[in-house]
ROKOL-983605 format. One record per atom (N, C-alpha, C): residue in three letters; x, y, z. Coordinates in steps of 0.1 Angstrom, whole numbers, plus 5000, padded with zeros to 4 digits. Example, Ala and Ser with C-alpha at 12.3 -4.5 7.8 and 13.67 -1.06 7.14 Angstrom:
% ROKOL-983605
Ala513249435078;Ala512349555078;Ala513249675078;Ser512849785071;Ser513749895071;Ser512950005079;
***
This chain:
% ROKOL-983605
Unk761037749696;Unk760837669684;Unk760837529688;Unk761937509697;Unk761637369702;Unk760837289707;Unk760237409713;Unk758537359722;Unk757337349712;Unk757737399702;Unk756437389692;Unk756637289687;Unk757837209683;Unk758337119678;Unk757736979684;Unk758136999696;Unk757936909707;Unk756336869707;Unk755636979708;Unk754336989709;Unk753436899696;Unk754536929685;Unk753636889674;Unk754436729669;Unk755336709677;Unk755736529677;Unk755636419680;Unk754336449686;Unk753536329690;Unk752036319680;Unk752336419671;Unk750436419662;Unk751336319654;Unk750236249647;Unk750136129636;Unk750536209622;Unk750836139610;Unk750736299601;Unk749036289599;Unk748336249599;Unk747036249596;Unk746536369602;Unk746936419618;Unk746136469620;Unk747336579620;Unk748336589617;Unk749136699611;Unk748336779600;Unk748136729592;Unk747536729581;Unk746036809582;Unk745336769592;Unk744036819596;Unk744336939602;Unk745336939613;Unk746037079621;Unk746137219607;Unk746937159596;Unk747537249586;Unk746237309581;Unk745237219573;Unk744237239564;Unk743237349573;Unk743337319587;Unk742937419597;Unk742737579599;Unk744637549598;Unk745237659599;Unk744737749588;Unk745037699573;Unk745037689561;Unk743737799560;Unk742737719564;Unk740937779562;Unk741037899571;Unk741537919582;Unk741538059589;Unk741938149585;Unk743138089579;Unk744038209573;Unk743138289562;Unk742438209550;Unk742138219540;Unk740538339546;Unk740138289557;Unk738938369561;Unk739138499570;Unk740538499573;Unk740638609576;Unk740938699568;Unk741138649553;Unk741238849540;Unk739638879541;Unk740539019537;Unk739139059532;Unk738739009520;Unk737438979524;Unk736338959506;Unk736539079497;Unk736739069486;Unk736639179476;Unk735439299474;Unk735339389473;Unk734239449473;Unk733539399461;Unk732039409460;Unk730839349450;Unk731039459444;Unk731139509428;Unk730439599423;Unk728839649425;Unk728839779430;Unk727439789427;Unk726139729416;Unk727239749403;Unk726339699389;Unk725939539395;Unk726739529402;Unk726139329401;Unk725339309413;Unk724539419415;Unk723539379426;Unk722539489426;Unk722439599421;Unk721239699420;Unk721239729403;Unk719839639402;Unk719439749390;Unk719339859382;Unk719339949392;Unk719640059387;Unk720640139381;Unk721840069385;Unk722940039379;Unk723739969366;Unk722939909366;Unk722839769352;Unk723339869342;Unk724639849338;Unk724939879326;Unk723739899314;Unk723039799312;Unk722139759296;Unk721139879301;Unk720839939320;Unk719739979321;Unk720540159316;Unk721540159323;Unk721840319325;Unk721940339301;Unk721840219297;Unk722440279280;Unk720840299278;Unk720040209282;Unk718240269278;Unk718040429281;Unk718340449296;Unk718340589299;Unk718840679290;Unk720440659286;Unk720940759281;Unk720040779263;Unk719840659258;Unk718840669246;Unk717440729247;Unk716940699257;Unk715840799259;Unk716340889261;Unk717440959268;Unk717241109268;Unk717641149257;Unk718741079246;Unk718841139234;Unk717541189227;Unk716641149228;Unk715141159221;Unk714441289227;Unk714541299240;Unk713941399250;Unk714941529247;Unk716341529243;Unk717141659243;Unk716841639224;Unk716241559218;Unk716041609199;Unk714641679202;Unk714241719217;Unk712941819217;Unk711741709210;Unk711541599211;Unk710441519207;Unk709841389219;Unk708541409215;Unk708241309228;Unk708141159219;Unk708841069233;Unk708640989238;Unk707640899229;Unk708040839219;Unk707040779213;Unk705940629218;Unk706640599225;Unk706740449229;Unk705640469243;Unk704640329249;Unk704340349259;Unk703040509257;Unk702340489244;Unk701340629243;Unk699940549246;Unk699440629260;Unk698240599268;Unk696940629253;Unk696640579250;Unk695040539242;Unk693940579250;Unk692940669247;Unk691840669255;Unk690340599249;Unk690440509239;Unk689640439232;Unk690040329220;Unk689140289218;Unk689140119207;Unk690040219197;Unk691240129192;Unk692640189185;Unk691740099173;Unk691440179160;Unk691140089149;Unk691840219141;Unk691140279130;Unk691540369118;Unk692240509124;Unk691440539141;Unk691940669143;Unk692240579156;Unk692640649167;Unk692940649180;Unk693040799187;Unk692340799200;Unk692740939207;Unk693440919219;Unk694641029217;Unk695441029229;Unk695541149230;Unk695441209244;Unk695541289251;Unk694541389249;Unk693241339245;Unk692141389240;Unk692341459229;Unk693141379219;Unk693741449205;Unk693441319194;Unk692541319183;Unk692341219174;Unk693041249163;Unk693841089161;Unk695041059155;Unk694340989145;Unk695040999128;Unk694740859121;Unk695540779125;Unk695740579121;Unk696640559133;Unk696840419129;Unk697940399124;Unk698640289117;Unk699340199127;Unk699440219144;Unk700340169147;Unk699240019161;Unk698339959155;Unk697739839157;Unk698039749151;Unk697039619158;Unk696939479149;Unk695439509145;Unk694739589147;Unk693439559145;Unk692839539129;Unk693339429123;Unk693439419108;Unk691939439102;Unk691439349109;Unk689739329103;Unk688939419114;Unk689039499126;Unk688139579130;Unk687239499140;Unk687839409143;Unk687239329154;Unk686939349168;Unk688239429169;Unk688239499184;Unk687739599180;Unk686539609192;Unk685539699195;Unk683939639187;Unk684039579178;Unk683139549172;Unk681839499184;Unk680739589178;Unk679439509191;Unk679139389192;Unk679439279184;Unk678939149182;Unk680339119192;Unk681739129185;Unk682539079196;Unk682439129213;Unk682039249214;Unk682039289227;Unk681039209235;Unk680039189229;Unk678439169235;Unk678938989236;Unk679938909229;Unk680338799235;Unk681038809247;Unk682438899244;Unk683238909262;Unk682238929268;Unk681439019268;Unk680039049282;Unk679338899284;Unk678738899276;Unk678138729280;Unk678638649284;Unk680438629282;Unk680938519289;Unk681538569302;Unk681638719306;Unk682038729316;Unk680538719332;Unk679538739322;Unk678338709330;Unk678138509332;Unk678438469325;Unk678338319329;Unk679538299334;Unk681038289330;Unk682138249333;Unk682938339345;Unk682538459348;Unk683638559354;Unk684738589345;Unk685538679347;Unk686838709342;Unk687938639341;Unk688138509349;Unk689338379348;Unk688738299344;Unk689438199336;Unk689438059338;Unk689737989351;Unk690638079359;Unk690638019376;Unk691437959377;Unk692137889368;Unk693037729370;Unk693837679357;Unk694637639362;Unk694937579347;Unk693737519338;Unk693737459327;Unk692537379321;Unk693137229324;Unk694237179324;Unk694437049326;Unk693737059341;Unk693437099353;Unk693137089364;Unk691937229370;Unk690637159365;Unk689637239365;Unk689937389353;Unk690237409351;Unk690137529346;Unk689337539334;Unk689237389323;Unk688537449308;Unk686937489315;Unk686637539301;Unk685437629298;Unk684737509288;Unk683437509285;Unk682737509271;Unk683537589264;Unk683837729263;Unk684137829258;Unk685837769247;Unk686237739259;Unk687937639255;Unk687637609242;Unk686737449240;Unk686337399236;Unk686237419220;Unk684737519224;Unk684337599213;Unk685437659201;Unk686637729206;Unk687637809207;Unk687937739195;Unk688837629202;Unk689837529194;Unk688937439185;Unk687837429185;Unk686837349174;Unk686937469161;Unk686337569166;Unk686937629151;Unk687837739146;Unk688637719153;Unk690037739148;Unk690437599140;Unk690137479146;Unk690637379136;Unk690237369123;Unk688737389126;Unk687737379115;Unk688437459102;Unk688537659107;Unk688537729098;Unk690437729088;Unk691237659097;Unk692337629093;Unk692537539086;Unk691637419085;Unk691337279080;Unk692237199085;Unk692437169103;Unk693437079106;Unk692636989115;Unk693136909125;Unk692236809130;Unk692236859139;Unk692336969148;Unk692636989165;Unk693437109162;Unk693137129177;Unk694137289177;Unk694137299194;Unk694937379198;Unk695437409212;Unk695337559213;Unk694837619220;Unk694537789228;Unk695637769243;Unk697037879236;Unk697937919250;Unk696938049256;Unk697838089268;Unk697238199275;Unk698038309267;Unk698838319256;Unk699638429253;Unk700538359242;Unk700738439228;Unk701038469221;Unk702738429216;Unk703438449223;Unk704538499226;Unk704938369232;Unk704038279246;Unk704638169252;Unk704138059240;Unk702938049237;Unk702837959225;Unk703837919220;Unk704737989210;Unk706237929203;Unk706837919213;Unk707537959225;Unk708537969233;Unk708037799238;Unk706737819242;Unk706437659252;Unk706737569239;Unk705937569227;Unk705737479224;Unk707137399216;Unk707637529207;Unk709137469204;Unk710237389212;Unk710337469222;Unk710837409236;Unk710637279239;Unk709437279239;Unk708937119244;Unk709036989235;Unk708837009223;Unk708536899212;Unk710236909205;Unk711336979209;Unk712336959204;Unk713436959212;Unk714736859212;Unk715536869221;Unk717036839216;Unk717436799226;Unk718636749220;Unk719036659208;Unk719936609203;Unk719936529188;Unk718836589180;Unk718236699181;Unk717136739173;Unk717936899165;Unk716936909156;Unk718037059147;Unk716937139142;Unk716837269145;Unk715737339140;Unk716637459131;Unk715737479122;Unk716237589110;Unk715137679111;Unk715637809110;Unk715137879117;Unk714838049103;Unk713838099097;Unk714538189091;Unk715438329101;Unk715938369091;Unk716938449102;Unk716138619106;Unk714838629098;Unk714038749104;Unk713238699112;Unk713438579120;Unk712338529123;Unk711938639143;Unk710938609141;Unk710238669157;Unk710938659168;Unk711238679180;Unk711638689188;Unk711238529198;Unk710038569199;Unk709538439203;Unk709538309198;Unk710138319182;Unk710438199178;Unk712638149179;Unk712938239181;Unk713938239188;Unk714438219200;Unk713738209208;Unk713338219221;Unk713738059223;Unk712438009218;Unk712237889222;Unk712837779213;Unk713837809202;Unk714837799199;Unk716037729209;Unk716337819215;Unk717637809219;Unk717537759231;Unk716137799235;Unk715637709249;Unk715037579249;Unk715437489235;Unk715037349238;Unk716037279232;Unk717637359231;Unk718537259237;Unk719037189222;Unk718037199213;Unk718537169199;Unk719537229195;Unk720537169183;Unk721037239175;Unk719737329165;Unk720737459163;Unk719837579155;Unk720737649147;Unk719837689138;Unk720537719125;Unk719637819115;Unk720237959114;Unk719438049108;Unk719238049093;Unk718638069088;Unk719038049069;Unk718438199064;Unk719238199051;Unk718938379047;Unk716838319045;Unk717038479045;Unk715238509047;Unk715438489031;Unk713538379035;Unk712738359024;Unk713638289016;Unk714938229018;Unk715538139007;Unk715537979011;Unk714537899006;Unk714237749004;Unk715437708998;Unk715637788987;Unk717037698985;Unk718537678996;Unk718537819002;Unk719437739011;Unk719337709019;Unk718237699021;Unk717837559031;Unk717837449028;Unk717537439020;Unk717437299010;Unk718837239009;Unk720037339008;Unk721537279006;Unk722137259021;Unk721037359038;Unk721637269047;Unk720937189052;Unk719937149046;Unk719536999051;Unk719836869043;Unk720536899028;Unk721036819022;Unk722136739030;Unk722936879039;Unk724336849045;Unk724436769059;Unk723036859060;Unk723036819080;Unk722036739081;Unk720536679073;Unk719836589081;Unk719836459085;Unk720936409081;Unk721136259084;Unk722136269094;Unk722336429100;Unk723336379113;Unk722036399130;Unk720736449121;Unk720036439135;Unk718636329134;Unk717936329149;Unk716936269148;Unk715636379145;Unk715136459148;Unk714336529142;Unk714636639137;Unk714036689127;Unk714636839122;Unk713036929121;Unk713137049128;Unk711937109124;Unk712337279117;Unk711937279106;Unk711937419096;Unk710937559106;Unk711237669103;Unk710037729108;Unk710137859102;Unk709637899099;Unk709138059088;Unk707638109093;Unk707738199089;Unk706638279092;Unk705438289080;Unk704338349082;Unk703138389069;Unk703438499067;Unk703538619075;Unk703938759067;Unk705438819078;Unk706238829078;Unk706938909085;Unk706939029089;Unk706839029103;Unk706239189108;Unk707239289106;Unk708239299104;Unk708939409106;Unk709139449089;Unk708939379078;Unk709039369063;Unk708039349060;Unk707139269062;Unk705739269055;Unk705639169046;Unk706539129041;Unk707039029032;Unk706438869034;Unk706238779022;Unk705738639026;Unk706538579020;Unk706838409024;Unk707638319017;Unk706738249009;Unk707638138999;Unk707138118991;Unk706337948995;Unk705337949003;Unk705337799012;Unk705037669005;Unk705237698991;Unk705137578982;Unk706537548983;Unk707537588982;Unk708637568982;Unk709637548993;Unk708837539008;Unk709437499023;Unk708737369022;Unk707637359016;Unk707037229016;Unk707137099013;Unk707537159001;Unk709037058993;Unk709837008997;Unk710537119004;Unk711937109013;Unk711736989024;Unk710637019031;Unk709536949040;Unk709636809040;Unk709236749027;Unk709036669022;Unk709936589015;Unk711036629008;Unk712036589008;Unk713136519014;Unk713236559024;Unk713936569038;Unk713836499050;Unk712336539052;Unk711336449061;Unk711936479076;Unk710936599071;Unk711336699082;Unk709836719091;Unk709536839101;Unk708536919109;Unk708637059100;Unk707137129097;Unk707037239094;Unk706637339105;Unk707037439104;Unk705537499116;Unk706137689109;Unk704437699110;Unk704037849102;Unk703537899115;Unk704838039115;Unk703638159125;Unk703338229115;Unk701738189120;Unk700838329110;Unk700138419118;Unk700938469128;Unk700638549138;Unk699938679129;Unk700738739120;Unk700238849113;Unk699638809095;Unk699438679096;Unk698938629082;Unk697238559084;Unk697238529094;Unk695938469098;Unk694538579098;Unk693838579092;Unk692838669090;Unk693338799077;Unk694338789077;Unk694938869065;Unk695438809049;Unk695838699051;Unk696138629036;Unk694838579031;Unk694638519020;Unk693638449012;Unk692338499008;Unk691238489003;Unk690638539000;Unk689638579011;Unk689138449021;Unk688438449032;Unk689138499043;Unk690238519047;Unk691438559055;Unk692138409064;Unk692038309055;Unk692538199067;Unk694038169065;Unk694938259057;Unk696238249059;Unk696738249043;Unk697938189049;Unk698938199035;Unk698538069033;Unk697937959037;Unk697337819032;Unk696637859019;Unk695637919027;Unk694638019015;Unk695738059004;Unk696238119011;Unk696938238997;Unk697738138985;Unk698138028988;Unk698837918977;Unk698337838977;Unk696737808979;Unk696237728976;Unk696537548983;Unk697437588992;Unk697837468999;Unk697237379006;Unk697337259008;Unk697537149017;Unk697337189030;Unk696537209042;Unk696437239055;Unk697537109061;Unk697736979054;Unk697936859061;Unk699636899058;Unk699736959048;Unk701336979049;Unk702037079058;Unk701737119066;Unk702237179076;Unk701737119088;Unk702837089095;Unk702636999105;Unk702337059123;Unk702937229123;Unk702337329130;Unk701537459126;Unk700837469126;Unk700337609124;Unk699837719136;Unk700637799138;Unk700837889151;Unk700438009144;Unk699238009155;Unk698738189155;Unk698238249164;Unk698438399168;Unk697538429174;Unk696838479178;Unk696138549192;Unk694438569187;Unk694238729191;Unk696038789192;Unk695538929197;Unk695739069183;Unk695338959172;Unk695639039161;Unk694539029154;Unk693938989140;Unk693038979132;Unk691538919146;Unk692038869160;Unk690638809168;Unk690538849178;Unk691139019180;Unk690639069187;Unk690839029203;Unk691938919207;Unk691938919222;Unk692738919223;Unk693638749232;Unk694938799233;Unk695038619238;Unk696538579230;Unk696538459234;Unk697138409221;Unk697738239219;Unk698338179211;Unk697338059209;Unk697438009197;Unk697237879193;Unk698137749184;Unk698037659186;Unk698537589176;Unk697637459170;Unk697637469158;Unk696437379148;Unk697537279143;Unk697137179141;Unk697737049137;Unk696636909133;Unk697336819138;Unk696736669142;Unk696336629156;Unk695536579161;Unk694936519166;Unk696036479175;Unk697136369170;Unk698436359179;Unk698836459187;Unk699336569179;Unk700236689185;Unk699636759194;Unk698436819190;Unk697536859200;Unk697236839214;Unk697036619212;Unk696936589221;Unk698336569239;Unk698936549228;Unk700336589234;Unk700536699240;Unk700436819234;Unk701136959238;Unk699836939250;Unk698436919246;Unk697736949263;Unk697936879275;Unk699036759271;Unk699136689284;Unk700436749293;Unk701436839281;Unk702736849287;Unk703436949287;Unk703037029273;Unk703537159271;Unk703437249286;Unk705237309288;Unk704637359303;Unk703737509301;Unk703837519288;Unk703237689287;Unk701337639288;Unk701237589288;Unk699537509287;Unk699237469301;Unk699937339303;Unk700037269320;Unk699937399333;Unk701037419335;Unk701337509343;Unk701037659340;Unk699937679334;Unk699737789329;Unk697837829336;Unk697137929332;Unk695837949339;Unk695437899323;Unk694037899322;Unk693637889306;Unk693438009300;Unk693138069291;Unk692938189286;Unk691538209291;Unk691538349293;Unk690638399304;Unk688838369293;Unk687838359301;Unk686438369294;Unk686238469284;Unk686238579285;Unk686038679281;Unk687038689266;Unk688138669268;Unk689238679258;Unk688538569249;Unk688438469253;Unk688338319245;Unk686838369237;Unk686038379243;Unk684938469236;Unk684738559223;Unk685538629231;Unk686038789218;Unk686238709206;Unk687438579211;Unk688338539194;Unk687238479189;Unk685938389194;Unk685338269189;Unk684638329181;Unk683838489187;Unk683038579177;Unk683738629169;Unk685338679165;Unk685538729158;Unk685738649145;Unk685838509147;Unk686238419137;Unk684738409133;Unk683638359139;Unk681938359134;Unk681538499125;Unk682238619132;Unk681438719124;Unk682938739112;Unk684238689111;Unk684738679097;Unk684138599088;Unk683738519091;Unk683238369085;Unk681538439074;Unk681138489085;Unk679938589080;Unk680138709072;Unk681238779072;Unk681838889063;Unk682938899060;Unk683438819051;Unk684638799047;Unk685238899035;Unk684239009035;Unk684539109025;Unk685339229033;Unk685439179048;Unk686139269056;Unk687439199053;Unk688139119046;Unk689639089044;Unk689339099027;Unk688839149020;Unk688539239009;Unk689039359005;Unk687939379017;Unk688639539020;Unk689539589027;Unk690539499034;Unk691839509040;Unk692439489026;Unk692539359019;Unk693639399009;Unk693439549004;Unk692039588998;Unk692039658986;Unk692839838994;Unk693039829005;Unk693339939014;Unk694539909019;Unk695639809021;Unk697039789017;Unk697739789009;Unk696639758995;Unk697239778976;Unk697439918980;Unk696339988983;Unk696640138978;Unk697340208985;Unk697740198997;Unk698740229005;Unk700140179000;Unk700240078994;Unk701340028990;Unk701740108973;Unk700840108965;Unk700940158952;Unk701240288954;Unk700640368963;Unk700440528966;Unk702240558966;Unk702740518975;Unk704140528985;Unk705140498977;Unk704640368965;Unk705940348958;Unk705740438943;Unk704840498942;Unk704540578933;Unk705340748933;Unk705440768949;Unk705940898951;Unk707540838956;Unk707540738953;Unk709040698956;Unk710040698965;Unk708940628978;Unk709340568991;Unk709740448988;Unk710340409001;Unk710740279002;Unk710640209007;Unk709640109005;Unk708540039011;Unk708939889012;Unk710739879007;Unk711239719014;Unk710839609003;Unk710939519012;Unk709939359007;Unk708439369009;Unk707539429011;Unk706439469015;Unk705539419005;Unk705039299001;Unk703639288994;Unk702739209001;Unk701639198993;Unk700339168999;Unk699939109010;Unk700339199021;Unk700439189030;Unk699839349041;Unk699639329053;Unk698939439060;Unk699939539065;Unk701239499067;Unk702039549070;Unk703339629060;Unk703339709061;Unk704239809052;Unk705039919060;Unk706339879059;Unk707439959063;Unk707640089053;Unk708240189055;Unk708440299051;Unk710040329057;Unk710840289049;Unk712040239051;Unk712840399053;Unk713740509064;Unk714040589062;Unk715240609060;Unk716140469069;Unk717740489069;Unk717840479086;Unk718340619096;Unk719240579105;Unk718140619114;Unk717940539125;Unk717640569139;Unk717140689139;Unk717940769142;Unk717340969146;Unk716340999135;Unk716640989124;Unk715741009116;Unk713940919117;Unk714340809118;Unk713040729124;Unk712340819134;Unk712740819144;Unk712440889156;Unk711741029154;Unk712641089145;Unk712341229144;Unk710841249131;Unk710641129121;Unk709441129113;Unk708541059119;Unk708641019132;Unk707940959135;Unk706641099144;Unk707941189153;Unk707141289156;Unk706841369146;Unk707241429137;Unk706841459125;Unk705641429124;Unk705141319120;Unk703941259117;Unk703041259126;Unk703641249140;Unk702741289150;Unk702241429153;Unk702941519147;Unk702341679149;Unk701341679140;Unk701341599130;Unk700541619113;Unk699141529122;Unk699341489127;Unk697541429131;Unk698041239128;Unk699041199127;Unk699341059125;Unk700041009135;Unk699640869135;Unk700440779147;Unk700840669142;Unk702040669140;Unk702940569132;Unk704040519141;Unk704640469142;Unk705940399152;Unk706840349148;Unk708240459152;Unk709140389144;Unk710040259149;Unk710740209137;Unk711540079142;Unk713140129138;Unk713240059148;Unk715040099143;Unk716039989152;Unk717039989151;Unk718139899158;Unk718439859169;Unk718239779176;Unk718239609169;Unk717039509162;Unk715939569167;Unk714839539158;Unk715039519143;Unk715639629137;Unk716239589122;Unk717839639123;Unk718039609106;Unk719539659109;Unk719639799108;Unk721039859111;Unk721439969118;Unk721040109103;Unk721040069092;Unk720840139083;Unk719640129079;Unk718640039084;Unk717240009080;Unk716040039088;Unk716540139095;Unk715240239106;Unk714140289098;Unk712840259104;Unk711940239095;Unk710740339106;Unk709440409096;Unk708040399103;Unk707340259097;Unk706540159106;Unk705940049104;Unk704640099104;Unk703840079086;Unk702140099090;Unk702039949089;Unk700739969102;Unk699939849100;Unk698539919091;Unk697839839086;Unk696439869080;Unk695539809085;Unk694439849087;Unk692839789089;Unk692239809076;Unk690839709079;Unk690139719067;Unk689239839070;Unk689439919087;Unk688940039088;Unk689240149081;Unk690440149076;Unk690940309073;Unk690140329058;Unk689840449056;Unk689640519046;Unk690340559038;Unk689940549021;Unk690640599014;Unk691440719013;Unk690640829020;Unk690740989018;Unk692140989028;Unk691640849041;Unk693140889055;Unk694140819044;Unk694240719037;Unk695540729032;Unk696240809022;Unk695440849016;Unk695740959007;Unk696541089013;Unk696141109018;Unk696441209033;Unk697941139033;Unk697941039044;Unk698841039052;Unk700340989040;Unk700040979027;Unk701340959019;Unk701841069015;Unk700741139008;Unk700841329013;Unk701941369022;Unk701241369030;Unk702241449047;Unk703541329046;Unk703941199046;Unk705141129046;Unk705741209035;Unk705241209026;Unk706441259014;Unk706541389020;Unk705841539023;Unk706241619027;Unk707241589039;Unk706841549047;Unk708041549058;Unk709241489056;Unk709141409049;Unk710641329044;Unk711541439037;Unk710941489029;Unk711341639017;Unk711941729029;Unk711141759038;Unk711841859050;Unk712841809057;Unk713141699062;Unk713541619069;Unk714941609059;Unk714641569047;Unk716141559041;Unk716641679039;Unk715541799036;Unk716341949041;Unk717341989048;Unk716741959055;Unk717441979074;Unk718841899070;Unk718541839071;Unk719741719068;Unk721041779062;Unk720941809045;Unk721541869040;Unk721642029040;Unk721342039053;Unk721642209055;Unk722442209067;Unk722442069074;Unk723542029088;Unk724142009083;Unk724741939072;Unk726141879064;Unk726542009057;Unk726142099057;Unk726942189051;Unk727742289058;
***
């Protein structure tokens, strides 16, 4: 002990000090490391993934297939065939019949014979088309705004664009059924955010009474029809709010555009409104136009902006020839037959009147293309959903978290394709199967 002593009485404490912290770090590297959970390094193991599994097999041991993920072997409009079996078939966007239509096809062909299948490049850096161009001229046109922007996708459109134009010191109000994608890009631009009950202006109106003098920008944002309810707000009365306030609006009319108003140009159409009072209008083009892709219509400013900087635009390829095509004819040949959003309403009235007549529950659901058929819990969803699929129908159910836990639903979408005689039919077989279905039910409980 004396010799270690000795040894260590001539160091400085400085490098005493350095000696210890030495020691110190060895020591510490010689434990063992903890073992890693498997879960936090293979997939396969992911907790969130092994609970999907075990939910799919619940479905696979209720003896029913797999509803989700059903291969199509042609243009999905009124009917669809899978597995060489023809289905009537509620579960598209194809509102107005556009996909597949020859005038729209015979554009994708023509643009992929001049343009190829890519845009190739971003559009800020080589990539636009004439086609681009074309695109966003009349989308603005038929929206009545000054400019409009074409994303490559639907889904990044809100995500990029909210993201981008809003940030910190900034506050977005949000309704609380709102889309996924509008959510998204919510929480990803760093704003304060704030849900407000669905479709109520008034309480919105009492939190921006509270909150807008503590931010620099505030932007509102609501939907034209809500896809999982069907339901519309009242946009004379966000507009207000708008206006009062002195605030940002922005409308997804993802599932309102080509389906509200008389001509199909939205819920603008449908109240008669002001194109200038909404200061975004987000839609997009893989619903009523047949391709696939986002837009946003505005001013001339905003436009110009989101093309220089939005990273979902910039850093993005442009939306492919072919797609950009599809949408430009499908909006020229609405523009030309506008009795195809005529006969979409007059074939969602009757689907809707039929259903609440036999005394389904069809939610918030009016004039609109979309109509829920409200069942109650999960299994049951699942289980009328095959139900309906044995009967010659293709419907898809929704259930939790998608909605709430007691509000499992089949979702029809409508075309202005379907026939009178298929919906007649298919409210027929719903009410019968529901009638069996609650059978069953109350012959388990007993």
């Amino acid at each position: 002990m004396s010799n270690s002593s000795d040894r260590l009485s001539h160091l400085s404490p400085e490098e005493k000090r350095s000696l210890l912290a030495k020691l110190l770090q060895e020591k510490a590297a010689a434990k063992e490391a903890p073992e890693v959970p498997s879960a936090h390094y293979r997939f396969d193991l992911y907790p969130e993934y092994l609970q999907l599994k075990r939910q799919l097999a619940e479905i696979t041991a209720l003896g029913m297939h797999n509803p989700f993920f059903t291969v199509h072997e042609r243009v999905s409009a009124d009917t669809t065939v899978v597995a060489g079996r023809e289905l009537i078939n509620y579960s598209n966007y194809n509102y107005l019949g556009m996909c597949g239509d020859p005038v729209v096809n015979r554009a994708a062909q023509e643009a992929i014979d001049r343009y190829g299948t890519s845009a190739c490049a971003s559009r800020l850096s080589s990539g636009e088309k004439v086609l681009h161009r074309e695109l966003e001229r009349t989308i603005a046109d038929f929206m009545g705004t000054e400019d409009c922007i074409v994303y490559v996708g639907g889904h990044a459109t809100n995500v990029s664009t909210i993201s981008h134009l809003f940030g910190r010191n900034d506050l977005i109000l949000y309704d609380e059924l709102s889309h996924n994608s509008i959510i998204q890009g919510c929480f990803l631009s760093g704003a304060t955010t704030i849900s407000f009950p669905h479709n109520d202006a008034a309480a919105l109106d009492e939190i921006l009474r509270d909150r807008r003098h503590r931010y620099r920008r505030v932007l509102i944002v609501i939907e034209g029809v809500y896809s999982t309810d069907g339901d519309i707000p009242n946009l004379p009365e966000f507009i207000a709010a708008k206006k009062r306030h002195k605030t940002f609006l922005m409308v997804d009319e993802a599932h309102s555009a080509g389906v509200l108003g008389k001509t199909g140009r939205g819920i603008c159409e449908h109240f008669a409104a002001n194109p200038a009072d909404v200061d975004l209008w987000m839609g997009t083009l893989s619903k009523s136009f047949a391709s696939c892709g986002g837009y946003i219509a505005g001013s001339t400013a905003v436009v110009e902006y989101l093309k220089y900087t939005s990273p979902g635009f910039v850093y993005s390829v442009g939306i492919s020839p072919p797609n950009a095509a599809a949408s430009l004819a499908s909006l020229q040949v609405l523009q030309a037959e506008p009795e195809r959003v005529t006969r979409l309403h007059q074939r969602a009235k009757l689907f809707l009147e039929l259903a609440q007549a036999r005394g389904l529950n069809t939610g918030m659901s009016r004039d609109s293309a979309v109509i829920p058929i409200i069942v109650g819990d999960t299994i049951k969803s699942i289980q009328m959903s095959h139900h309906m699929w044995e009967r010659g129908i293709n419907v898809q159910p929704m259930f939790y978290p998608s909605v709430p836990e007691n509000a499992a639903r089949l979702r029809f979408f409508m075309s202005c394709t379907h026939k009178e005689e298929q919906i007649r039919a298919t409210v027929d077989i719903l009410v019968e199967e529901l009638y069996k279905l609650s059978g069953e039910s109350n012959g388990r409980s007993q």
